[in-house]
C-alpha positions in Angstrom: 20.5 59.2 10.3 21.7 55.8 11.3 20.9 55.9 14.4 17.4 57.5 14.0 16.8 54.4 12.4 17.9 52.6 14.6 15.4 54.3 17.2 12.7 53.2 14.6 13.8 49.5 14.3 14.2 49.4 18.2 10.3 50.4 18.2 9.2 48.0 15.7 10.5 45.2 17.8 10.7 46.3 21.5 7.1 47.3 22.7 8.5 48.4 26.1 10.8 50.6 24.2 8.1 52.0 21.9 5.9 52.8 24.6 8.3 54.7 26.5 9.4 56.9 22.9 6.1 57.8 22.2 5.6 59.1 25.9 9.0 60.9 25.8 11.3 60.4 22.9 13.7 62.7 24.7 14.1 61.4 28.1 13.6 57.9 26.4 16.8 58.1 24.0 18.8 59.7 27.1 18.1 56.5 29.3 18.8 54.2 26.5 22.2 55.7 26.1 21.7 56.5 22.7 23.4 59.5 21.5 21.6 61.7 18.1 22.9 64.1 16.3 21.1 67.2 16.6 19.3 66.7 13.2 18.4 63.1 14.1 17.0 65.0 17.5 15.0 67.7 15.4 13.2 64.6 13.2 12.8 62.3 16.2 10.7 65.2 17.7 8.9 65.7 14.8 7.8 61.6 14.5 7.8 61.1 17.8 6.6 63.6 19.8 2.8 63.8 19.4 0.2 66.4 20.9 -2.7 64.5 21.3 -2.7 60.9 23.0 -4.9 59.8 19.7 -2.3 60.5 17.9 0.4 58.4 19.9 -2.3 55.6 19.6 -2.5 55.6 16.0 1.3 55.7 15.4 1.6 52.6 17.7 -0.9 50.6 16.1 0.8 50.9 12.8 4.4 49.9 14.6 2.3 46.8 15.9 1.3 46.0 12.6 5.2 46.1 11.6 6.1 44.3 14.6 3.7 41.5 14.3 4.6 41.1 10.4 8.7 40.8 11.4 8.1 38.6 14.0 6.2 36.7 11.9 8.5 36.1 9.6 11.7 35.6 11.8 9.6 32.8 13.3 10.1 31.1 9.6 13.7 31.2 10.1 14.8 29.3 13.1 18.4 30.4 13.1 17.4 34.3 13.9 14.4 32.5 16.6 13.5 35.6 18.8 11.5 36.2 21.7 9.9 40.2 22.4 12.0 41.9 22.7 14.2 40.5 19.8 17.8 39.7 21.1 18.6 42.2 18.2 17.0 45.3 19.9 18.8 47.8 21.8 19.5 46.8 25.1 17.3 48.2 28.0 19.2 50.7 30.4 20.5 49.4 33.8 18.3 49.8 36.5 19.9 52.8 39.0 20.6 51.6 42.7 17.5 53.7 44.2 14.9 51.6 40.6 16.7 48.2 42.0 15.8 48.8 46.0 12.3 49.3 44.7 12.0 46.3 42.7 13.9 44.3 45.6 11.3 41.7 47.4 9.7 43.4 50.8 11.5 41.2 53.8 9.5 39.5 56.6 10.3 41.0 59.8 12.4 37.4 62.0 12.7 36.1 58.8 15.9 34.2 58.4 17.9 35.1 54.8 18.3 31.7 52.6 14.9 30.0 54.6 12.4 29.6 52.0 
């Protein structure tokens, strides 16, 4: 159970995260590296994984709503000063070699490495 809730606090404060659970909360908890136990699994699915895209719209409005309200009041304590994603959310998965080459800048045919 702990770490089911730790996939709900990681959507109340990571929107990248949330968006991704709600489009696949298997494949999503996989990447992340988070490991369930098969009962967490079975009530993950059951939260997460919604038939209709209405649905998945209304679930993350209301985590908006909670995200906005923490937020709001971590920004009244400076010591625990985040940014989105909070520095106390899960950290995103490593990009794989073949994700990196894609995100890599296009060269310039002649251009010369280090010119600007």
């Amino acid at each position: 159970m702990d770490f089911l809730l730790t996939v709900i606090g990681n959507a109340v404060v990571d929107p990248e995260f949330r968006k991704q659970l709600l489009a696949d909360p298997q494949s999503t908890i996989d990447r992340w590296g988070l490991r369930l136990i098969k009962g967490d699994v079975e009530l993950m699915e059951a939260i997460f994984k919604l038939p209709k895209e209405e649905l998945r719209v209304e679930l993350d409005e209301k985590f908006k709503v909670v995200e906005n309200a923490v937020y709001h009041n971590i920004a009244k304590h400076p010591e625990y000063m985040c940014k989105k994603p909070c520095r106390m959310s899960i950290s995103p998965p490593c990009a794989t070699s073949e994700e990196k080459k894609e995100e890599a800048p296009l060269e310039r045919p002649g251009a010369v490495k280090g010119a600007a």
